[in-house]
FINU-759136 format. One line per 5 residues: number of its first residue (from 1); their letters; for each residue x, y, z of C-alpha. Coordinates in Angstrom, 3 decimals, decimal comma. Layout:
! residues N
NUM	A	X/Y/Z; ...
***
This chain:
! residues 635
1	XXXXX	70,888/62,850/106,830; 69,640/65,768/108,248; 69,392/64,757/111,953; 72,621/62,214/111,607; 76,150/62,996/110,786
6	XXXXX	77,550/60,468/108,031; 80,807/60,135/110,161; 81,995/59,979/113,495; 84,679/62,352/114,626; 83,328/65,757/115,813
11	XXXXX	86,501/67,085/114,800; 84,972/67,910/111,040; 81,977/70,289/112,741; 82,298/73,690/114,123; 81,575/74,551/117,901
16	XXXXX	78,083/75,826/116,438; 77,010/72,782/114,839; 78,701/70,985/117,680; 76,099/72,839/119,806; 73,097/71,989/117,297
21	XXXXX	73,734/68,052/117,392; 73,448/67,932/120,783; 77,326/68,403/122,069; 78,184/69,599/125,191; 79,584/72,745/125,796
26	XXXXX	82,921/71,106/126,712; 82,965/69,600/123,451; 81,993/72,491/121,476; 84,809/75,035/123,396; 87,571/72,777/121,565
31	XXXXX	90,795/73,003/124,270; 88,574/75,915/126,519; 91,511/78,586/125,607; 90,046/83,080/125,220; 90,042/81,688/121,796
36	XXXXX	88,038/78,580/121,290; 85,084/80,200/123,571; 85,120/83,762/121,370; 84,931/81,954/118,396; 82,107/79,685/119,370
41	XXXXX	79,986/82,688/120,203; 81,305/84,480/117,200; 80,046/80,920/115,329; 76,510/80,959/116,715; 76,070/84,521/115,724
46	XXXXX	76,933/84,107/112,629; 74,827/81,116/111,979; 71,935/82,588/113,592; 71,997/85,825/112,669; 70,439/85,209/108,727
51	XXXXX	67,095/84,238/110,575; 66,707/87,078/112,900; 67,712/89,850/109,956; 65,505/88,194/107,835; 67,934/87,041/105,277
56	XXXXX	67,045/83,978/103,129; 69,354/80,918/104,435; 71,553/79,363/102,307; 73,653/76,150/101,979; 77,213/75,353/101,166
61	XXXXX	79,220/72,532/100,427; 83,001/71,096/101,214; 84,554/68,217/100,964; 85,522/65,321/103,286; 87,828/62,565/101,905
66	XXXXX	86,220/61,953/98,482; 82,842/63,259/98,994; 81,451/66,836/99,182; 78,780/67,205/101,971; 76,408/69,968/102,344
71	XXXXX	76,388/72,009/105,483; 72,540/71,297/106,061; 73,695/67,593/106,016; 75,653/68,248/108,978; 74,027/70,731/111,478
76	XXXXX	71,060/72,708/109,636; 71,612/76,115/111,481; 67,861/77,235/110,784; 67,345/74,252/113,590; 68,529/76,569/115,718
81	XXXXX	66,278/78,070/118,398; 64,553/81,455/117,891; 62,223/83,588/119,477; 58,694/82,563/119,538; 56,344/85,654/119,082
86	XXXXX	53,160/84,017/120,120; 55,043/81,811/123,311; 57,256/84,814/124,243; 60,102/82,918/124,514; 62,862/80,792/122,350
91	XXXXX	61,703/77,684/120,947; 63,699/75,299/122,771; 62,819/72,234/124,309; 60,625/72,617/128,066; 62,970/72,242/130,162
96	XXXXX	65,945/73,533/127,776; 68,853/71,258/127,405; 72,260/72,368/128,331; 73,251/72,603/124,470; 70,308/74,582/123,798
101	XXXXX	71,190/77,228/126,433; 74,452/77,737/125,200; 73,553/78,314/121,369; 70,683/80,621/123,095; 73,397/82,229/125,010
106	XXXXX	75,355/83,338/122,226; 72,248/83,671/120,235; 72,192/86,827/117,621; 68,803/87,803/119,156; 69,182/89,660/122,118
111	XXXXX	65,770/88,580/123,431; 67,098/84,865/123,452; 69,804/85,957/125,281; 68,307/87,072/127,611; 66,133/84,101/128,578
116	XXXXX	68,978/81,997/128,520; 70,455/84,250/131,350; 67,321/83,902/133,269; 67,071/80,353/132,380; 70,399/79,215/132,937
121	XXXXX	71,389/81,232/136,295; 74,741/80,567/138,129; 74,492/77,195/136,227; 75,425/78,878/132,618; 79,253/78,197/131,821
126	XXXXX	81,044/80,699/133,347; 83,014/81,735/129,645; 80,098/82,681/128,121; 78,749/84,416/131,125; 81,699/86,466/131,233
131	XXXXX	81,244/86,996/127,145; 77,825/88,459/127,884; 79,081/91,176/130,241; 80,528/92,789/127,255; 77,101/92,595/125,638
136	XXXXX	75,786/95,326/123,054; 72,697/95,066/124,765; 72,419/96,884/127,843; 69,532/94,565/129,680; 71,667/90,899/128,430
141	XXXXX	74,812/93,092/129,900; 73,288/93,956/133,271; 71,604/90,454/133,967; 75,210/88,477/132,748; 76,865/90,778/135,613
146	XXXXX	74,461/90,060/138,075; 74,919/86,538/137,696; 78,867/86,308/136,687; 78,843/88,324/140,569; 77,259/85,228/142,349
151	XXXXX	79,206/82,738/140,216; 82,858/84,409/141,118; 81,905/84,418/144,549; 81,225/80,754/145,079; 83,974/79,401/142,482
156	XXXXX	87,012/78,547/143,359; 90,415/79,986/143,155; 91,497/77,357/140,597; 88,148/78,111/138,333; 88,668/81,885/138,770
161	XXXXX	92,118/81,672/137,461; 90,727/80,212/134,040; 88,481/83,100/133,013; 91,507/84,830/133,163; 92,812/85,076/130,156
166	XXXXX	89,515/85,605/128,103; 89,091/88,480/130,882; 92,116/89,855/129,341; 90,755/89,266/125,700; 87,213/90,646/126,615
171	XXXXX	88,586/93,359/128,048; 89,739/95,065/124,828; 85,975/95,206/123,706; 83,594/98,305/123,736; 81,356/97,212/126,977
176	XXXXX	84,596/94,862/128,766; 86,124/96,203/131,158; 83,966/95,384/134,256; 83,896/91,826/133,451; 87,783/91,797/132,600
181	XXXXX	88,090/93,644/136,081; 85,670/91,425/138,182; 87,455/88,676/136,969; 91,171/90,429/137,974; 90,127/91,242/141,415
186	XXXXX	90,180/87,477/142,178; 92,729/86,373/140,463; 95,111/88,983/139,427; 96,972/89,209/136,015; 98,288/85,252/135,966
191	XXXXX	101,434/85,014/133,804; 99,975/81,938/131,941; 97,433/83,569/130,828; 99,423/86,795/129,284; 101,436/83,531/127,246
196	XXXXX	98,498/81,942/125,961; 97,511/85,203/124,496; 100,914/85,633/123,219; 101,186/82,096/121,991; 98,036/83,372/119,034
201	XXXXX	99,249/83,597/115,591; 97,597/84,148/112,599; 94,976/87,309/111,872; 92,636/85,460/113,887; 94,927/86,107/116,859
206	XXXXX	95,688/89,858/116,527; 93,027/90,731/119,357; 94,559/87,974/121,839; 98,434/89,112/121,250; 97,057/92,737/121,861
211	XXXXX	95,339/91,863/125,186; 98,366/89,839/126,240; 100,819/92,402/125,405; 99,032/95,323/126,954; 98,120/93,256/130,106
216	XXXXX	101,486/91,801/130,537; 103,058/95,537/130,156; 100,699/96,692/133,242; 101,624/94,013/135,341; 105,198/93,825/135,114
221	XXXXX	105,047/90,119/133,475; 106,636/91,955/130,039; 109,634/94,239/130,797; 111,190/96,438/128,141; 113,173/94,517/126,070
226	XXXXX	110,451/91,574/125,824; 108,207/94,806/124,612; 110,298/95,512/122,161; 110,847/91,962/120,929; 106,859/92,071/120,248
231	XXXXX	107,116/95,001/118,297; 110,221/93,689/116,185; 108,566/90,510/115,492; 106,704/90,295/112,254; 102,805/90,254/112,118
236	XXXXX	100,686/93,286/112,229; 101,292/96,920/112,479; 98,650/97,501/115,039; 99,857/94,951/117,602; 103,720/96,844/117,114
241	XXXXX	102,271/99,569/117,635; 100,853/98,369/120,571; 103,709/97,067/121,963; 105,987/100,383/122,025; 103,389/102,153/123,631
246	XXXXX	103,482/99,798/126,145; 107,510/99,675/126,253; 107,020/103,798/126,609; 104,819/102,960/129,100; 107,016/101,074/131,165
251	XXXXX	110,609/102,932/130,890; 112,443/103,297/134,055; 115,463/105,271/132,752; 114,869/107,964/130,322; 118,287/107,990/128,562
256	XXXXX	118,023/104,269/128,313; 114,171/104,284/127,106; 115,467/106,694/124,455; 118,437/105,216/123,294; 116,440/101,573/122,959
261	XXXXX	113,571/103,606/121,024; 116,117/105,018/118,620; 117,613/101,560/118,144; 114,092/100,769/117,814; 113,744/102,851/114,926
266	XXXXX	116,246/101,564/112,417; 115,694/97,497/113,534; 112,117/98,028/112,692; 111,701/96,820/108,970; 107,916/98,186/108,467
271	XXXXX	107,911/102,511/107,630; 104,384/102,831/108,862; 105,624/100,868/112,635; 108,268/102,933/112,523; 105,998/106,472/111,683
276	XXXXX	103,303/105,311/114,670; 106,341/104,665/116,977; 107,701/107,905/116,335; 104,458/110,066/117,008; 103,525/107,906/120,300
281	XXXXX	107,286/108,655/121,244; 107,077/112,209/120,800; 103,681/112,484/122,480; 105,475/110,946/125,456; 108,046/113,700/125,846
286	XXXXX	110,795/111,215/125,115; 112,269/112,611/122,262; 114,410/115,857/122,502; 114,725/118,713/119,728; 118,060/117,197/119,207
291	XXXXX	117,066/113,595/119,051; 114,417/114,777/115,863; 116,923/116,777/114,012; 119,196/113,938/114,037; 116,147/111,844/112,937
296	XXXXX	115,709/114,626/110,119; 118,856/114,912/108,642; 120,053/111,065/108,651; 117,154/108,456/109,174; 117,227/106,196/106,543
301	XXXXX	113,221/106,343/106,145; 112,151/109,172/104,374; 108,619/109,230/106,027; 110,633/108,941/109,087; 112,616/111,995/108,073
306	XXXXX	109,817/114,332/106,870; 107,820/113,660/110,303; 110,133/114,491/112,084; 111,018/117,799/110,407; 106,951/118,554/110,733
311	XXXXX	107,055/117,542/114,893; 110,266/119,323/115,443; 108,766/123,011/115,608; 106,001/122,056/118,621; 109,126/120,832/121,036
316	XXXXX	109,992/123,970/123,460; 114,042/124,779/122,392; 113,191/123,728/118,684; 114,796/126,791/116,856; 117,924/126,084/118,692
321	XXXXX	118,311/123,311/116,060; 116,259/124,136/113,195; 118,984/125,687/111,396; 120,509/122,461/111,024; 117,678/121,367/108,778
326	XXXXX	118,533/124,039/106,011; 121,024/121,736/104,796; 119,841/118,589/104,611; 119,430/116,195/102,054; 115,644/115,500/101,604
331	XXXXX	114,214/118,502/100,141; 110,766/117,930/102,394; 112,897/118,732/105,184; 114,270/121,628/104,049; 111,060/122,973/102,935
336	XXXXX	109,951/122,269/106,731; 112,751/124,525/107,941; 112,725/127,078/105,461; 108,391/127,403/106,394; 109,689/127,999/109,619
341	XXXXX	112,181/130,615/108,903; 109,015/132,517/106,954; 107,011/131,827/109,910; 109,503/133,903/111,705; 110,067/136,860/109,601
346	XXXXX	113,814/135,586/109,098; 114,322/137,142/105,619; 117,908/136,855/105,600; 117,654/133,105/105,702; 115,230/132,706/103,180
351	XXXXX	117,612/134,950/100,946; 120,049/131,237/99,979; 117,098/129,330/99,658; 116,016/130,915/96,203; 118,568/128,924/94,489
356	XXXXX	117,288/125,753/96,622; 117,924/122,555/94,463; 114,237/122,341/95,116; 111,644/124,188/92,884; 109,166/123,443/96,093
361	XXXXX	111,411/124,896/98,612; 112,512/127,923/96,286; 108,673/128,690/96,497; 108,694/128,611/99,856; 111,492/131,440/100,042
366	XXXXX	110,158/133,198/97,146; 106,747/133,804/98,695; 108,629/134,807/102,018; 110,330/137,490/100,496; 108,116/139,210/98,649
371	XXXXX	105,849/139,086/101,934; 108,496/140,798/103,752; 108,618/143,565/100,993; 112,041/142,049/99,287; 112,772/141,257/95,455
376	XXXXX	113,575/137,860/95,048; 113,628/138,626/91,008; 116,209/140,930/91,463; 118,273/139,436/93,858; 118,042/135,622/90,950
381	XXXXX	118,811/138,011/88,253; 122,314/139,256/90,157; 123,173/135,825/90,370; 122,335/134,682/86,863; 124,016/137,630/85,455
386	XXXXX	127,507/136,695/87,543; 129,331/133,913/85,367; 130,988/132,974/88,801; 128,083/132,985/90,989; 125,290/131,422/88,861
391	XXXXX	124,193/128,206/89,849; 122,161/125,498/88,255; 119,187/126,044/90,673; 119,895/129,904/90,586; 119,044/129,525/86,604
396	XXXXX	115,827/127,639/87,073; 114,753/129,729/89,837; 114,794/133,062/87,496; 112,764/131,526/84,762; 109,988/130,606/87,438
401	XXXXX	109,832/134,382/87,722; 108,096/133,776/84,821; 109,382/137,493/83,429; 109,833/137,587/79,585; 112,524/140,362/80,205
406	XXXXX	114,799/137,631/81,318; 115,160/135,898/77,881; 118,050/137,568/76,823; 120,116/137,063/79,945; 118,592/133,240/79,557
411	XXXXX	120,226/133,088/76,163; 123,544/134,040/77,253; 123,348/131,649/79,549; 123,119/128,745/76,708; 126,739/129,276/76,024
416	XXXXX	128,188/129,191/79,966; 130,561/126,668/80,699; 128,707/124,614/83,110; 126,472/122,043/80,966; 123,617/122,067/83,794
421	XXXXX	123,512/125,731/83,404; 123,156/125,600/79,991; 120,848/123,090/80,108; 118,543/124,880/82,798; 119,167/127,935/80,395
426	XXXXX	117,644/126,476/77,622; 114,653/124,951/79,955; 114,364/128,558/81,173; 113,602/129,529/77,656; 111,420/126,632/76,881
431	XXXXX	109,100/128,224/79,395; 109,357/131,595/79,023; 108,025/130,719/75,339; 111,053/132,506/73,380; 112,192/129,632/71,829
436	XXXXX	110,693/127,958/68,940; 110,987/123,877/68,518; 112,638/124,665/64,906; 115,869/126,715/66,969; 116,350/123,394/69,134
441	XXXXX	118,480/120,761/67,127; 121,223/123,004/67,215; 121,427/123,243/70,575; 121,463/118,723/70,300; 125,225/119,094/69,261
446	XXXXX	125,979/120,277/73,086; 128,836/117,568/74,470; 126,709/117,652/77,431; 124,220/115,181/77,401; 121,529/117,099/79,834
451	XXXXX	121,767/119,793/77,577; 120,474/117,158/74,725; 117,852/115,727/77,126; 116,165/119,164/77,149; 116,016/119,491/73,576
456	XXXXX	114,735/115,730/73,179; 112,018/116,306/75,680; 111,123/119,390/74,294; 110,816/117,425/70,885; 109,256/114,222/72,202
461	XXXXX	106,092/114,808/70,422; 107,562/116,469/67,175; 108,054/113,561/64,894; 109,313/115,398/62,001; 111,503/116,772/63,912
466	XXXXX	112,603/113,782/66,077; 113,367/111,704/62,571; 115,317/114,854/61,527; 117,983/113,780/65,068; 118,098/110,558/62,847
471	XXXXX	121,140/111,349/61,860; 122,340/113,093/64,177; 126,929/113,117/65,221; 126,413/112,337/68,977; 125,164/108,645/69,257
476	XXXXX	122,809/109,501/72,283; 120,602/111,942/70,222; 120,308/109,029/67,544; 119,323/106,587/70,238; 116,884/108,452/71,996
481	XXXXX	115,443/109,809/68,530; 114,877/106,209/67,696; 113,600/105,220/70,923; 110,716/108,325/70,776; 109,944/107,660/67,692
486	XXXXX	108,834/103,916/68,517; 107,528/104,356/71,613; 105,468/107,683/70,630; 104,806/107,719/67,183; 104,919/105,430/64,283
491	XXXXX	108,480/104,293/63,050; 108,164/102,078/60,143; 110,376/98,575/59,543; 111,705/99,774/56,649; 112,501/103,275/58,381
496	XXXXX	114,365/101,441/61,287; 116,174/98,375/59,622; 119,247/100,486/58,878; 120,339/102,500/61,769; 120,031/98,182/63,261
501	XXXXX	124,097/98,465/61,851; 124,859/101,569/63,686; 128,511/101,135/65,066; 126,860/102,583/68,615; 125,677/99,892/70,548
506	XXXXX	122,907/102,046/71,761; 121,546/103,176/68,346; 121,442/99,284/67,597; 119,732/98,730/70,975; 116,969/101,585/70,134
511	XXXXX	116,540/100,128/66,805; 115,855/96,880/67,287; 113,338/98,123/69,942; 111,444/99,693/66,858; 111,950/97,014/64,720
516	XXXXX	110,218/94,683/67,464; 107,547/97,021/67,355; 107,216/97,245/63,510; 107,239/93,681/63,027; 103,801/92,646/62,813
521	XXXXX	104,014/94,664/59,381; 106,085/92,065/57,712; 105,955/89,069/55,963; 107,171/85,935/56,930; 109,015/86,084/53,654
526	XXXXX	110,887/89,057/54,438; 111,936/87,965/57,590; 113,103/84,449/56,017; 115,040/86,489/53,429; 116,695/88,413/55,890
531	XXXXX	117,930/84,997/58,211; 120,202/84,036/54,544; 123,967/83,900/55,544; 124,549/86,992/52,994; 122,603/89,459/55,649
536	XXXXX	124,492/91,246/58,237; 124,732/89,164/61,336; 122,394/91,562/63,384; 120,081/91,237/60,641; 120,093/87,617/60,519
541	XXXXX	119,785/87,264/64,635; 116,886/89,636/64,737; 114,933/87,898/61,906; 115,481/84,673/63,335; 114,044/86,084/66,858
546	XXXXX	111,117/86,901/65,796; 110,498/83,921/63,725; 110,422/81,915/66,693; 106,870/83,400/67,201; 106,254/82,602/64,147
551	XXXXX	104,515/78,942/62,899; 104,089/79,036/59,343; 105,860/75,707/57,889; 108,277/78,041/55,864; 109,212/79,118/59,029
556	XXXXX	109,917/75,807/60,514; 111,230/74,744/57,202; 113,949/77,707/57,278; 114,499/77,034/61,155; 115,684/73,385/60,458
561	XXXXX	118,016/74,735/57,308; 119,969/76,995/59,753; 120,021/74,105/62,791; 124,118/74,116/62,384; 124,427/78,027/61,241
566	XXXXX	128,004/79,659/62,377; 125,993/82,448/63,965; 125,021/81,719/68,045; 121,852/83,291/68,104; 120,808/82,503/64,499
571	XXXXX	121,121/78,908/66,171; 120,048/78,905/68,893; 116,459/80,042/67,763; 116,509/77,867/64,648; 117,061/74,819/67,462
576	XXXXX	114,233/76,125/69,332; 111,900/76,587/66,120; 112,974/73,009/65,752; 111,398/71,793/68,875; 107,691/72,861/66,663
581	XXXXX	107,759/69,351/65,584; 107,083/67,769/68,887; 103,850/69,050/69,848; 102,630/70,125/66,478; 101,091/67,370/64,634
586	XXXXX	100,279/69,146/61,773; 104,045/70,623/61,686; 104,902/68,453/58,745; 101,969/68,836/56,557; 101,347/70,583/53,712
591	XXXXX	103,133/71,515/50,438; 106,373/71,167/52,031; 105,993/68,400/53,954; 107,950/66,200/52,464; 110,926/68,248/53,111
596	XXXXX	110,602/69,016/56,474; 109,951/65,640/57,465; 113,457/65,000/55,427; 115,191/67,055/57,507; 113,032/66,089/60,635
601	XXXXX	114,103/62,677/60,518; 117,921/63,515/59,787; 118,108/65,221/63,053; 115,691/63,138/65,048; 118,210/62,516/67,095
606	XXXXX	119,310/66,152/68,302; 115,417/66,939/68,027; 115,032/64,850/70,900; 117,709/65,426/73,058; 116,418/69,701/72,682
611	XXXXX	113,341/68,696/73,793; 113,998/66,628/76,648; 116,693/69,461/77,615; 113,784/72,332/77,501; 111,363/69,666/79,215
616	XXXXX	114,045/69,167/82,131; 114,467/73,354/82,427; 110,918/73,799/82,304; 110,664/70,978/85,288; 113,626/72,634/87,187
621	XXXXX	111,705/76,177/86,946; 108,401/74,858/88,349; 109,726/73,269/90,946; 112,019/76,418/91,737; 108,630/78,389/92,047
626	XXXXX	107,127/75,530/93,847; 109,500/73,638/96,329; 107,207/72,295/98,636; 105,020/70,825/95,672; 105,914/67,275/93,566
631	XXXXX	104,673/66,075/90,325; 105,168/63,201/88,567; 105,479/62,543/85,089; 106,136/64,904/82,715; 105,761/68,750/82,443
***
């Protein structure tokens, strides 16, 4: 089977193996598009390149129809010709046939190469003549162009014109240019070809729609707006990118080249498009001081935003409209102005930014100040002192002076009116260190609940403390007490199971998150006790939840009991429990078997009817994941 297919159609074999058994070129180049002949050679290099590194060959399998065929079945690749040390030259057959020079042409040894130039002349096919001149090897690259010179000028117009577009494609490569440009002096850049380049999808075609777009940009084929259609359509960043250097490139008007690249900039659904845009736009000149503040302050990107605050300073006229960036929203940007103020030696502008919202930017001023010989401390400790001009920020900013002198002013400030002050107040004192964890759960009674959210934080890895907040007025402080507790430490079933009646709904919430939690430490006994209509209804629902993980006959037992309970959820899972005795053979076994298969076969009826119900859901949800797929049968 080696040396004969098992089936006819070509179709099944690559362009290499094509090659191997004796194909034509014609028939191994597929349709003849930039594509089909890159590929091939990319195919014979691959499949000959395990012989010339040295690299033991191996075999792999696929199928066709109902059979799996091995690869060596096909086209063995180590059939391919190599270089003969003792002959000096590939192994081919004397005189070479035509399929033999074109594996040799694309051959990973550049020594084969190189005889098939000399061997094949002005008779090699032109495509792979033309792939040559972009050779790594300098000797296969200057005999290709020697020859691809005598071939272009004896071919005609109509042959010319269909190199063109794999011109275009070589082009892109390290060593193509002169053959893309020996090629272009005949024919020009054809429009057909910059659309079959286009036309490429897929990763495979990234290079292609690259060489088409930047071709079609320099010759006019692609005007602005079909530019910018490239870059808005969806595929890969690099060819976007591509394509708005190439609409830059091409801009006739400047205030309409800027206005479509800003329009540009919010249609573009991909940040790091929109980033490379922006710097490629900037590097052009097209972008004014103006046009990147506005980009600053209001782009919806962020990265968008904080570029632009970084490229604003290099553009001559910036500091006309650098003050505008002191105010905006995105704290990045406002660090880049207020850099820029300390740059300049602006004190007085740094002197606002110490109460910056920003601990980042308040840095920023800090350090300016105290370079220019001011005291920041002083000026944070005015403000802190003034009930009417302290500010939340303000607050925060004096305790990163770090000054244990401040602690008293830092305690007065635990009783302002303003919760956030008090609650920076008390984080002030946190880390100053003059303020031990036992003073905190006083300051939890604070009707402000970020005033509470410091002293839980602080807490969050006391657990004496945190079960002391247990009982705490304010339902929040309970909640979030529970919630640490479970999450961080160990909070018992026993522990939890009563604050699971708490009339807040989100103490009840946080406590049956640590009951969930705790469960694995009890008993399906306890849990069946606790499903008895006596129990509080939240009781009874929980238990019965997480039952239904549960498969202990008792369990099912108790499930089918409670199959027409007054309580939804309590009945709900008890149906679903119920469903056990459809895939469980072994469901009614045991001591009390006889019972459950009692009150199995008294609601045989509705049994069925849950389980074809789940059966259909679970059918509708696959096929909602899966809407081009079918099955038949059941799930």
């Amino acid at each position: 089977m080696a040396n004969e297919c098992p089936w006819g159609p070509t179709r099944y074999l690559s362009g290499g193996e094509r090659l191997l058994r004796g194909k034509d070129t014609a028939s191994a180049a597929g349709a003849g598009r930039a594509a089909d002949w890159t590929g091939l050679d990319s195919d014979v290099f691959q499949g000959t390149l395990s012989r010339v590194a040295g690299w033991r060959g191996s075999s792999s399998r696929f199928p066709l129809g109902a059979h799996w065929f091995d690869r060596r079945e096909v086209a063995d690749r180590e059939t391919a010709p190599y270089w003969d040390e003792e002959a000096g030259t590939p192994s081919w057959s004397l005189p070479p046939t035509p399929s033999e020079l074109a594996l040799c042409l694309c051959h990973a040894d550049a020594r084969v190469r190189a005889a098939a130039l000399d061997a094949a002349g002005a008779a090699a096919p032109p495509a792979l003549l033309l792939l040559r001149c972009a050779d790594g090897d300098e000797g296969v690259r200057e005999r290709a162009r020697a020859v691809l010179t005598e071939v272009l000028a004896a071919t005609r117009d109509e042959e010319a014109r269909s190199l063109a577009a794999l011109a275009l494609l070589v082009g892109t490569r390290r060593h193509g240019r002169w053959g893309r440009e020996a090629v272009l002096a005949r024919t020009g850049v054809p429009e057909d070809a910059v659309r079959e380049l286009l036309a490429y999808e897929g990763w495979a075609g990234l290079a292609a729609r690259r060489a088409g777009t930047r071709a079609g940009a320099e010759a006019g084929i692609l005007d602005e707006d079909a530019l910018y259609a490239i870059a808005l359509a969806p595929g890969d960043a690099a060819g976007r990118l591509e394509a708005v250097r190439a609409a830059l490139g091409v801009r006739r008007d400047a205030t309409a080249a800027r206005n479509r690249f800003l329009a540009f900039l919010e249609e573009c659904g991909d940040s790091q498009s929109r980033v490379r845009a922006l710097r490629c736009a900037v590097a052009e000149g097209l972008l004014s001081p103006g046009d990147l503040a506005g980009l600053a302050l209001g782009h919806r990107d962020r990265r968008v935003r904080r570029l632009a605050a970084r490229l604003l300073p290099a553009l001559p006229g910036a500091d006309a409209v650098l003050e505008q960036l002191e105010g905006a929203a995105d704290s990045v940007v406002r660090g880049a102005a207020v850099t820029r103020l300390r740059a300049a030696g602006r004190t007085g502008g740094l002197v606002p930014h110490l109460a910056d919202p920003s601990p980042w930017v308040r840095g920023i001023a800090r350090r300016g100040l105290r370079e220019a010989g001011a005291d920041p401390h002083a000026r944070l400790r005015a403000w802190c002192a003034d009930p009417a001009a302290v500010t939340p920020p303000a607050v925060s900013g004096l305790a990163e002076e770090g000054d244990p002198g401040d602690a008293p002013l830092l305690h007065e400030l635990t009783r302002h009116p303003d919760g956030a002050v008090r609650a920076r107040a008390l984080g002030g004192l946190r880390r100053l260190g003059a303020l031990a964890d036992a003073a905190l759960p006083p300051y939890a009674d604070d009707p402000d609940p970020r005033v509470g959210a410091v002293v839980l934080r602080a807490l969050r890895d006391d657990p004496v403390a945190l079960r002391g907040l247990l009982g705490h007025p304010h339902a929040r402080v309970r909640a979030a007490a529970l919630v640490l507790l479970a999450r961080r430490h160990r909070l018992g079933w026993d522990e939890a199971l009563p604050h699971l009646g708490d009339p807040a709904a989100e103490v009840a919430r946080g406590a049956r998150e640590a009951l969930r939690r705790a469960a694995h430490e009890v008993p399906d006994e306890r849990l069946i006790a606790l499903t008895t209509p006596g129990e509080p209804p939240a009781r009874r629902t929980l238990a019965m939840e997480l039952l239904a993980r549960r498969h202990d006959p008792g369990v099912l037992l108790n499930a089918l009991r409670l199959l027409d309970d007054p309580l939804p959820g309590v009945r709900a899972a008890a149906r679903d429990r119920s469903r056990q005795l459809k895939w469980d053979r072994r469901a009614a076994e045991g001591p009390r078997g006889d019972e459950i298969r009692a009150l199995a076969e008294a609601h045989a009826e509705r049994i069925d009817h849950w389980w074809a119900e789940h059966q259909r859901r679970l059918r509708a949800a696959r096929a909602a994941e899966n809407p081009g797929r079918t099955r038949a049968g059941g799930v």
